[in-house]
PyMOL Python script that loads the backbone (N, CA, C, O; Angstrom):
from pymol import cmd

cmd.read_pdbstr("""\
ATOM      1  N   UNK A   1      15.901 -14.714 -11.475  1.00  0.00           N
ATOM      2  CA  UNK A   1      14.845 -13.721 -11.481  1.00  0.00           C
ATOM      3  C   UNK A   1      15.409 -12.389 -10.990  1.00  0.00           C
ATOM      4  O   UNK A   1      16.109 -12.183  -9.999  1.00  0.00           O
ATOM      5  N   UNK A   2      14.947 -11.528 -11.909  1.00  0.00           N
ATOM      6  CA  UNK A   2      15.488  -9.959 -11.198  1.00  0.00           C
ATOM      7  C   UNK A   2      14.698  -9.411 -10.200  1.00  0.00           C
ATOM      8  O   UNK A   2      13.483  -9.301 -10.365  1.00  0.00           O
ATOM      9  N   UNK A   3      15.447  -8.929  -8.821  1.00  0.00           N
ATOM     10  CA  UNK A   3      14.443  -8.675  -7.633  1.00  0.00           C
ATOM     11  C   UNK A   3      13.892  -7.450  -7.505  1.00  0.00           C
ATOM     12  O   UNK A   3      13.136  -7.209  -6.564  1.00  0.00           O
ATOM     13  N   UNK A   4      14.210  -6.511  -8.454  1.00  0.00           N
ATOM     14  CA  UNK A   4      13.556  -5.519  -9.074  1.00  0.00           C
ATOM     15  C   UNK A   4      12.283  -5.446  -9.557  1.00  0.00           C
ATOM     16  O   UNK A   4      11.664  -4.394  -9.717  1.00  0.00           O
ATOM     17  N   UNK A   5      11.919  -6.436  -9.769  1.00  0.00           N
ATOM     18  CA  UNK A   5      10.581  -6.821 -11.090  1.00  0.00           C
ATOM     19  C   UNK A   5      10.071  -7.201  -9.687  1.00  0.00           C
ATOM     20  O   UNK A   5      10.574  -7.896  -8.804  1.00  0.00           O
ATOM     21  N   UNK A   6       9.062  -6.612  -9.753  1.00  0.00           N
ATOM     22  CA  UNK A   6       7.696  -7.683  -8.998  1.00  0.00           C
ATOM     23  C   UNK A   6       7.128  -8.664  -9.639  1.00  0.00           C
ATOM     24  O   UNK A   6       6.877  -8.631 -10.844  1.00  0.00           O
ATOM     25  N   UNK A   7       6.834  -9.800  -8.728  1.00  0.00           N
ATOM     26  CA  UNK A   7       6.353 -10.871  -9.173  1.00  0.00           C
ATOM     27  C   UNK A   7       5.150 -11.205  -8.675  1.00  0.00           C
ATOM     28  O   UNK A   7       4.560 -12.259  -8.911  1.00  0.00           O
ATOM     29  N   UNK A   8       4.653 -10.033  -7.761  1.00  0.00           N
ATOM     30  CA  UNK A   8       3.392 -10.218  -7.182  1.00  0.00           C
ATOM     31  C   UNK A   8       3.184  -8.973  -7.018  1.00  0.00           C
ATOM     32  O   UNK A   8       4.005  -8.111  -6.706  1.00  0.00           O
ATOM     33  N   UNK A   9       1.394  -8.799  -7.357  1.00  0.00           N
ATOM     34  CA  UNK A   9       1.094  -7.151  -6.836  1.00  0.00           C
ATOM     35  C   UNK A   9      -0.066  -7.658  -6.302  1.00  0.00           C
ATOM     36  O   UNK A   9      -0.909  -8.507  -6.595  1.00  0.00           O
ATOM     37  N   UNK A  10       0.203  -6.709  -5.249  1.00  0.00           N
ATOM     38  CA  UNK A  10      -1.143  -6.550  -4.230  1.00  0.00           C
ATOM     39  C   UNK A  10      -1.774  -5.543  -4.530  1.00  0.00           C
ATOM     40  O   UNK A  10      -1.079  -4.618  -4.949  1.00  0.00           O
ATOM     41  N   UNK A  11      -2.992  -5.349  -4.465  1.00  0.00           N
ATOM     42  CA  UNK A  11      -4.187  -4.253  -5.021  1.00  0.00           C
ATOM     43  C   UNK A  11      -5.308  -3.928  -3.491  1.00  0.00           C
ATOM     44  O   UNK A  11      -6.302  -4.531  -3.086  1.00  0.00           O
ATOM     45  N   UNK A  12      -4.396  -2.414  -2.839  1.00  0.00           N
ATOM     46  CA  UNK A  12      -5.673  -2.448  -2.260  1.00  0.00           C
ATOM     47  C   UNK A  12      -6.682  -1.130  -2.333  1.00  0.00           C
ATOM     48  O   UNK A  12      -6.187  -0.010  -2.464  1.00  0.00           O
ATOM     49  N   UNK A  13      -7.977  -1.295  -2.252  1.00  0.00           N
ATOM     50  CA  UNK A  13      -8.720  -0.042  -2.770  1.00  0.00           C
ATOM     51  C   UNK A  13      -9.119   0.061  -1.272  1.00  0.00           C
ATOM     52  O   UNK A  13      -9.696  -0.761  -0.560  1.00  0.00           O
ATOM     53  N   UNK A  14      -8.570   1.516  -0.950  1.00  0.00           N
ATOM     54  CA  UNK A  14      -9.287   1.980   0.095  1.00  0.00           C
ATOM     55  C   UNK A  14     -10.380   3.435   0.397  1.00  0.00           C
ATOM     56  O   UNK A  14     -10.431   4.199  -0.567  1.00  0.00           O
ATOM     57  N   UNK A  15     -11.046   3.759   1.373  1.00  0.00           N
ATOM     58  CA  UNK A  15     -11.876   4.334   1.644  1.00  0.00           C
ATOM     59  C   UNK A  15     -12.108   4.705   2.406  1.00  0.00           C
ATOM     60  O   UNK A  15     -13.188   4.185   2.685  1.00  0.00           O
ATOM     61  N   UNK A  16     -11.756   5.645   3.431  1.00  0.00           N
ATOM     62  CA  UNK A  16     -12.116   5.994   4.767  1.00  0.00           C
ATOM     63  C   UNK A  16     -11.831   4.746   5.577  1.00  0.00           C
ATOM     64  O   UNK A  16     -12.626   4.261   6.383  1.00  0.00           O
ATOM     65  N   UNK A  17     -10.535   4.229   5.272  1.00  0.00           N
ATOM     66  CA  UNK A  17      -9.830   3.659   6.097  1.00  0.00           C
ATOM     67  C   UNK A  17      -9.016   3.148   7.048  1.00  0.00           C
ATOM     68  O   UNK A  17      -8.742   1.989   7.362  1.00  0.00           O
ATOM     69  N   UNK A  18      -8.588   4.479   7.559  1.00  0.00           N
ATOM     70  CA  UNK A  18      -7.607   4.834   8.644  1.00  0.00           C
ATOM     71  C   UNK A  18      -8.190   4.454   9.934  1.00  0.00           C
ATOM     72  O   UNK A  18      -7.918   5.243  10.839  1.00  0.00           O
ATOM     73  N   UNK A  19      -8.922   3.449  10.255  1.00  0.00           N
ATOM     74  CA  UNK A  19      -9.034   2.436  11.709  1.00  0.00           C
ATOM     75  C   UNK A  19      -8.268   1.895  11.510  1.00  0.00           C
ATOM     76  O   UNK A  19      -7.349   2.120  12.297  1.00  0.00           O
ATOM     77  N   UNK A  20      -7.932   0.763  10.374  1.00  0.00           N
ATOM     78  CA  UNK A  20      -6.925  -0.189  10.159  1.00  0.00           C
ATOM     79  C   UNK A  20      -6.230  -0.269   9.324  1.00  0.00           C
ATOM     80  O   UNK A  20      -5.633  -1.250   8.880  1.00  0.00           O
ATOM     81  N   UNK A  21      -6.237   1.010   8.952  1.00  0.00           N
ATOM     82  CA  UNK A  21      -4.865   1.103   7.392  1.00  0.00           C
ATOM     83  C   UNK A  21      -3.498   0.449   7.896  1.00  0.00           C
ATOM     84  O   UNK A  21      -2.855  -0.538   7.538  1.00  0.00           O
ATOM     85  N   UNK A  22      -3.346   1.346   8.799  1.00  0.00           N
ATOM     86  CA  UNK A  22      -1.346   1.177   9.474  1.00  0.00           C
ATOM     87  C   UNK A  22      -1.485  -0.436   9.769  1.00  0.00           C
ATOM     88  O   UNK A  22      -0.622  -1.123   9.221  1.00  0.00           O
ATOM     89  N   UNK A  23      -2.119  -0.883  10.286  1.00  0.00           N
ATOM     90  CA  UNK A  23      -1.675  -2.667  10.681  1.00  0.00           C
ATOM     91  C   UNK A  23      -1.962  -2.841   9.312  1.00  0.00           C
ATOM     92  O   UNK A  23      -1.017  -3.131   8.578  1.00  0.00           O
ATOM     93  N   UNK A  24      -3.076  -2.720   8.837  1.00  0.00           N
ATOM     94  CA  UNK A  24      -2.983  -3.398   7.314  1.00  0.00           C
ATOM     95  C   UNK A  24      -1.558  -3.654   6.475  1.00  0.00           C
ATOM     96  O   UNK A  24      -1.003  -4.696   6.126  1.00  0.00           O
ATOM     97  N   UNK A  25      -1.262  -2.448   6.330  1.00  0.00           N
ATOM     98  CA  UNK A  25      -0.017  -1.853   5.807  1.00  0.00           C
ATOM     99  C   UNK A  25       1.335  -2.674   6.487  1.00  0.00           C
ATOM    100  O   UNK A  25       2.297  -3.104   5.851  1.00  0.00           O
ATOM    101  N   UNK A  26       1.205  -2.724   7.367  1.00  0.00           N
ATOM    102  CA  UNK A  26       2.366  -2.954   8.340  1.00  0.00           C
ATOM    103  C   UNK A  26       2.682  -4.924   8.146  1.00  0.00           C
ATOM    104  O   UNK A  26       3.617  -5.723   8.211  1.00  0.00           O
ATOM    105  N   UNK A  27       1.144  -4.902   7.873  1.00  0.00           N
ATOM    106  CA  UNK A  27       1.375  -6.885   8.037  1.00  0.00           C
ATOM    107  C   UNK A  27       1.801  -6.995   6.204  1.00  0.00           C
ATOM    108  O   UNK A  27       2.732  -7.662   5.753  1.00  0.00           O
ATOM    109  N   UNK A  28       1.260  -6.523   5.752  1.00  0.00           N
ATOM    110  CA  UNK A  28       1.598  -6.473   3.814  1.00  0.00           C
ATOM    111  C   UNK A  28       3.498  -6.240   3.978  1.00  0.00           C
ATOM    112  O   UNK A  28       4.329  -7.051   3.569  1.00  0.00           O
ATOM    113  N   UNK A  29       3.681  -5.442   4.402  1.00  0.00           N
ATOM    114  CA  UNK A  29       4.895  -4.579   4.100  1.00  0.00           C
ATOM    115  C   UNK A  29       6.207  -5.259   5.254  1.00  0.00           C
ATOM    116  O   UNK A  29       7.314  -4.761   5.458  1.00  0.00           O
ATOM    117  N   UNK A  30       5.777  -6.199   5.710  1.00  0.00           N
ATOM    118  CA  UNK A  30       6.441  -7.156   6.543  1.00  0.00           C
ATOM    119  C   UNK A  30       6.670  -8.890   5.905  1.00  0.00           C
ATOM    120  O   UNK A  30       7.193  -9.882   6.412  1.00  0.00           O
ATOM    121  N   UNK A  31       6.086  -8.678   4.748  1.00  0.00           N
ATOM    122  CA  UNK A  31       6.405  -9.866   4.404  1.00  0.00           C
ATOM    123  C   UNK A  31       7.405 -10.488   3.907  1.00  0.00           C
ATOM    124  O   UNK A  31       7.891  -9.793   3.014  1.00  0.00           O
ATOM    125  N   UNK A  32       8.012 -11.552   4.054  1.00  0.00           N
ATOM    126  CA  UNK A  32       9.666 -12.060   3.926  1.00  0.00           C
ATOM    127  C   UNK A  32       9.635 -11.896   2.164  1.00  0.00           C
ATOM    128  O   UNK A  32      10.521 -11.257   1.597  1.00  0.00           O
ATOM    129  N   UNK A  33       8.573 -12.516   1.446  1.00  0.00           N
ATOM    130  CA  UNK A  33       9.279 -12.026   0.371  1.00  0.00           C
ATOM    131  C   UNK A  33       9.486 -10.275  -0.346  1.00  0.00           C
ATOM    132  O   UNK A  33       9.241  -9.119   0.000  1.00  0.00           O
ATOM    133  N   UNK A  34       9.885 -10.759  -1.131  1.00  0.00           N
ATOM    134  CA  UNK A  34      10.326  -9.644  -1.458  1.00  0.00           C
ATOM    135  C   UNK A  34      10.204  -8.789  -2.883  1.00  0.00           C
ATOM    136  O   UNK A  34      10.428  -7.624  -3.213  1.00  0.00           O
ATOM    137  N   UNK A  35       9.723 -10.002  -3.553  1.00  0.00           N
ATOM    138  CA  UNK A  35       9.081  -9.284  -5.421  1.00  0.00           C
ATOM    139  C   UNK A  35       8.596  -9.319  -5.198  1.00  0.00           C
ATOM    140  O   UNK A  35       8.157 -10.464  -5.093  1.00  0.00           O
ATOM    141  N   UNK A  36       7.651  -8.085  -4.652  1.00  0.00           N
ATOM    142  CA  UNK A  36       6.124  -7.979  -5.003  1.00  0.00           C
ATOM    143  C   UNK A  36       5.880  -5.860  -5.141  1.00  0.00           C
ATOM    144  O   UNK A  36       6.678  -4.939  -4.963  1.00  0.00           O
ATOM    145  N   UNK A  37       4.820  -5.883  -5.418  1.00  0.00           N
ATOM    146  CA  UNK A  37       4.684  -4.625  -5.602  1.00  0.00           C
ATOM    147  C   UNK A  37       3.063  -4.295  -4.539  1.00  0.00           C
ATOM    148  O   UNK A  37       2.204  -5.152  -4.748  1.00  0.00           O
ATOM    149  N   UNK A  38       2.768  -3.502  -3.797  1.00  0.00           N
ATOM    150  CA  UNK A  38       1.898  -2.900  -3.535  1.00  0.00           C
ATOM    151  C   UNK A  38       1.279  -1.562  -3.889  1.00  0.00           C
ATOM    152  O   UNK A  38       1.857  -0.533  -3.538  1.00  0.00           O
ATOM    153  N   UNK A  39      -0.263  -1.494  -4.799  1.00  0.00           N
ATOM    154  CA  UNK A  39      -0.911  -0.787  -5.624  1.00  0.00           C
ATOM    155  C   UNK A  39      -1.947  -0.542  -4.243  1.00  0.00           C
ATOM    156  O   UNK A  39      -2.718  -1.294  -3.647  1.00  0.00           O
ATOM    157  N   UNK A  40      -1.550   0.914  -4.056  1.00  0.00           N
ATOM    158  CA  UNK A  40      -2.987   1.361  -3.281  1.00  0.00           C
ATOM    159  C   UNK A  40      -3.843   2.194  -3.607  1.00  0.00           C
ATOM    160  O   UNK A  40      -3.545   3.382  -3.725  1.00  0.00           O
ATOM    161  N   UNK A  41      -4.899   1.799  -3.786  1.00  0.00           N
ATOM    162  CA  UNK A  41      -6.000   3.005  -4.772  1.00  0.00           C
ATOM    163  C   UNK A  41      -6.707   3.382  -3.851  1.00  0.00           C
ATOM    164  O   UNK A  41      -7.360   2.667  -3.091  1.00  0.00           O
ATOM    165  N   UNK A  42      -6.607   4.777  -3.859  1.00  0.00           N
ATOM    166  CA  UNK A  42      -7.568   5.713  -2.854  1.00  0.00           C
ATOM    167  C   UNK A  42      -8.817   5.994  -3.627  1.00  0.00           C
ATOM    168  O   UNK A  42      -8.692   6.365  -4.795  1.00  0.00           O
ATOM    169  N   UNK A  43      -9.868   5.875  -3.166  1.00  0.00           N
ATOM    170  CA  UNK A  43     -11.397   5.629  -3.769  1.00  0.00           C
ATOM    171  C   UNK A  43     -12.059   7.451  -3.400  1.00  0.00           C
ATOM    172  O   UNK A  43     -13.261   7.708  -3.471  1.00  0.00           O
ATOM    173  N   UNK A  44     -11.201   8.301  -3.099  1.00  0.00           N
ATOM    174  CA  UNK A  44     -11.844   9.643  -2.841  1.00  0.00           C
ATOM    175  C   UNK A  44     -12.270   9.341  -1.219  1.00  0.00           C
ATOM    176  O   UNK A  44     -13.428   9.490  -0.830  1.00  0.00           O
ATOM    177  N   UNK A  45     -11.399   8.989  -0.521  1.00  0.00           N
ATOM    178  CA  UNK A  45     -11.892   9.029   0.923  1.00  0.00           C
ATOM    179  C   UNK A  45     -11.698  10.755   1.892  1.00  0.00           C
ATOM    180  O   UNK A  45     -10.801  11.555   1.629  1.00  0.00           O
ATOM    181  N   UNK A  46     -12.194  10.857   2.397  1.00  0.00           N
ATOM    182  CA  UNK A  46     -12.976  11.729   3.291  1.00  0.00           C
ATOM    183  C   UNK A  46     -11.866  12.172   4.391  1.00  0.00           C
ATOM    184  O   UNK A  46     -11.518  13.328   4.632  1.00  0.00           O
ATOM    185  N   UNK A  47     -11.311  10.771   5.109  1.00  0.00           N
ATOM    186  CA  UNK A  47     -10.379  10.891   6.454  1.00  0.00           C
ATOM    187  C   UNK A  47      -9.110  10.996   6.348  1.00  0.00           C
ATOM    188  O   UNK A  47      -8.758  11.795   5.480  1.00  0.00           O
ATOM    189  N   UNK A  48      -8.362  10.525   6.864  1.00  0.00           N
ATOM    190  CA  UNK A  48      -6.485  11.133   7.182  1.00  0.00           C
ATOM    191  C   UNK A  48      -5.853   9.551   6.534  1.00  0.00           C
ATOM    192  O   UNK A  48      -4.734   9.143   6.845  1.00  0.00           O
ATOM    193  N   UNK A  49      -6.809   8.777   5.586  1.00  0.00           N
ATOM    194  CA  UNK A  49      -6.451   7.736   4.953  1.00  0.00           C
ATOM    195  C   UNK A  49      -4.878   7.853   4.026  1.00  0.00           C
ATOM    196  O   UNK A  49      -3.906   7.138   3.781  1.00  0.00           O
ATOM    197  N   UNK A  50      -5.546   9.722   3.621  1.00  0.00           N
ATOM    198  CA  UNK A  50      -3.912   9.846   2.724  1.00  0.00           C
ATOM    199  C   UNK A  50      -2.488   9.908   3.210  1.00  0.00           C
ATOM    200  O   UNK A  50      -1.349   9.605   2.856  1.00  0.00           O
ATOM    201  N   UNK A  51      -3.271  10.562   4.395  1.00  0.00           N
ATOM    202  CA  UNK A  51      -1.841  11.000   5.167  1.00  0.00           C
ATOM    203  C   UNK A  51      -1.260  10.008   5.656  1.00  0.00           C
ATOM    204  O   UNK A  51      -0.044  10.097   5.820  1.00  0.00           O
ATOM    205  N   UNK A  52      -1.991   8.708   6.051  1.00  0.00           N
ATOM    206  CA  UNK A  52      -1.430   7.698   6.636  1.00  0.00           C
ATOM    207  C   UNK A  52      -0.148   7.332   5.434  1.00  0.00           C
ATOM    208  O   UNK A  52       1.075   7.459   5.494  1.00  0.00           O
ATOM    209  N   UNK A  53      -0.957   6.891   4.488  1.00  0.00           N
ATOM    210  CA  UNK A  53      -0.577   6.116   3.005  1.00  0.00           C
ATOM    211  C   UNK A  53       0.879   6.957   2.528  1.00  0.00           C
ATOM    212  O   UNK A  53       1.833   6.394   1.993  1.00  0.00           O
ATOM    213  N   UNK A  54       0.810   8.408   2.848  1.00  0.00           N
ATOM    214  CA  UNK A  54       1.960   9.601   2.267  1.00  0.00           C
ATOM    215  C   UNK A  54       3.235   8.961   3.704  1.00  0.00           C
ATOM    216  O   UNK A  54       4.451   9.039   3.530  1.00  0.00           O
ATOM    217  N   UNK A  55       2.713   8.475   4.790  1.00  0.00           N
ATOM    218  CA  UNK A  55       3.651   8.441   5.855  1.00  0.00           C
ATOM    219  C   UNK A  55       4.833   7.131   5.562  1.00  0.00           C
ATOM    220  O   UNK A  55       5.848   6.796   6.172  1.00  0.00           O
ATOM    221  N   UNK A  56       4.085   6.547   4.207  1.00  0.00           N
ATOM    222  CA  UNK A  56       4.864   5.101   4.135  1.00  0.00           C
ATOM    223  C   UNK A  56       5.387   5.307   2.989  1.00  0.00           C
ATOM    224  O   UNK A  56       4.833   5.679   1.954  1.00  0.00           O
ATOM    225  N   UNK A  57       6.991   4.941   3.277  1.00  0.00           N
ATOM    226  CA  UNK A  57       7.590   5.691   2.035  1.00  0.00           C
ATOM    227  C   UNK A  57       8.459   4.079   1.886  1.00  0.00           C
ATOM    228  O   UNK A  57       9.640   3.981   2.222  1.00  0.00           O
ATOM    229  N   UNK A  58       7.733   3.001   1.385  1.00  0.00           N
ATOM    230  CA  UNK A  58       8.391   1.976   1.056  1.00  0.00           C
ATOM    231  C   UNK A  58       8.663   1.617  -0.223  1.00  0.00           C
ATOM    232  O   UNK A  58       7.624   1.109  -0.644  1.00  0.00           O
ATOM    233  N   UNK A  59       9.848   1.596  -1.436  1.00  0.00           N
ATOM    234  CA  UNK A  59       9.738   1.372  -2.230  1.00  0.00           C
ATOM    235  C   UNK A  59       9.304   0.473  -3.057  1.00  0.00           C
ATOM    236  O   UNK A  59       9.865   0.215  -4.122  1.00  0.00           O
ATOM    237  N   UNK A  60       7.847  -0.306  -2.469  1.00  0.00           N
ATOM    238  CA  UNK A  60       7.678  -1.164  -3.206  1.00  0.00           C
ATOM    239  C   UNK A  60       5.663  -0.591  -3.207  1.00  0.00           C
ATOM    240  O   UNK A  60       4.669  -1.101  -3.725  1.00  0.00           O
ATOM    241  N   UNK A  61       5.801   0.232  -2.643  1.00  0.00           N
ATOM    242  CA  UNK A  61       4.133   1.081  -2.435  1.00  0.00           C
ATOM    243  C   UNK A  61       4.656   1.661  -4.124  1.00  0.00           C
ATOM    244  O   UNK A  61       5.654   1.759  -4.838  1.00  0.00           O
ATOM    245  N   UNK A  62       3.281   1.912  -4.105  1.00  0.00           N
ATOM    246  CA  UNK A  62       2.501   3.150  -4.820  1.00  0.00           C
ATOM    247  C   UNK A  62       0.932   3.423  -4.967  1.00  0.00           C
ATOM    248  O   UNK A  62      -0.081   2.782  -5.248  1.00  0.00           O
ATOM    249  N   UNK A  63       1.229   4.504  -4.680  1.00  0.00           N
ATOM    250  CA  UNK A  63      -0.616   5.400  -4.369  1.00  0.00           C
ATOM    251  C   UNK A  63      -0.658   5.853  -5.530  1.00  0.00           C
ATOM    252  O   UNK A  63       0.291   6.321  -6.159  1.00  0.00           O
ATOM    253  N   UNK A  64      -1.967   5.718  -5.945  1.00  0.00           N
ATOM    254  CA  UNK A  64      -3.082   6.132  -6.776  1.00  0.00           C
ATOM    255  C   UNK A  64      -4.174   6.463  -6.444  1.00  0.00           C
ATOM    256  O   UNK A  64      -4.889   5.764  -5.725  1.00  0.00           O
ATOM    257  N   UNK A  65      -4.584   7.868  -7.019  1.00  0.00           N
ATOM    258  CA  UNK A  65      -5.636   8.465  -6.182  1.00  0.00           C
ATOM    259  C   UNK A  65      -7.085   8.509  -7.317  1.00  0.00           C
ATOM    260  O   UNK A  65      -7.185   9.197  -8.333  1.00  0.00           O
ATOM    261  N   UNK A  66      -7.700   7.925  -6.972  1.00  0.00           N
ATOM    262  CA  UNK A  66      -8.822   7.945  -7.878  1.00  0.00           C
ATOM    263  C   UNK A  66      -9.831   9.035  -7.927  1.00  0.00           C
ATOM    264  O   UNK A  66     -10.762   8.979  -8.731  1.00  0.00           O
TER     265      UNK A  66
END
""", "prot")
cmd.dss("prot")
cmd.show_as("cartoon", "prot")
cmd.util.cbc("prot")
cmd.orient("prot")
């Protein structure tokens, strides 16, 4: 299997989420494996949700801003 390719995507839609974005983020982005992809869809939130999301520069993120 190429470890390039994700073999799993996580989908999360958030919203004025920055109480628990960073642990969110932090327990996802800690996981031993390693094909997977994380899809985060920003729903038009209000708070510093983006800025959190812009602070994580992991190559296996990507933001989408709805």
């Amino acid at each position: 299997m190429n470890k390039h390719v994700p073999s799993i995507s996580v989908c999360m839609v958030t919203y004025n989420a920055s109480t628990f974005l960073r642990e969110c983020l932090d327990s996802i982005l800690s996981q031993t494996i390693s094909a997977y992809e994380l899809l985060l869809v920003d729903d038009g939130t209000t708070d510093d949700t983006v800025e959190i999301i812009s602070s994580y520069q992991a190559r296996r993120t990507r933001h989408l801003h709805n």
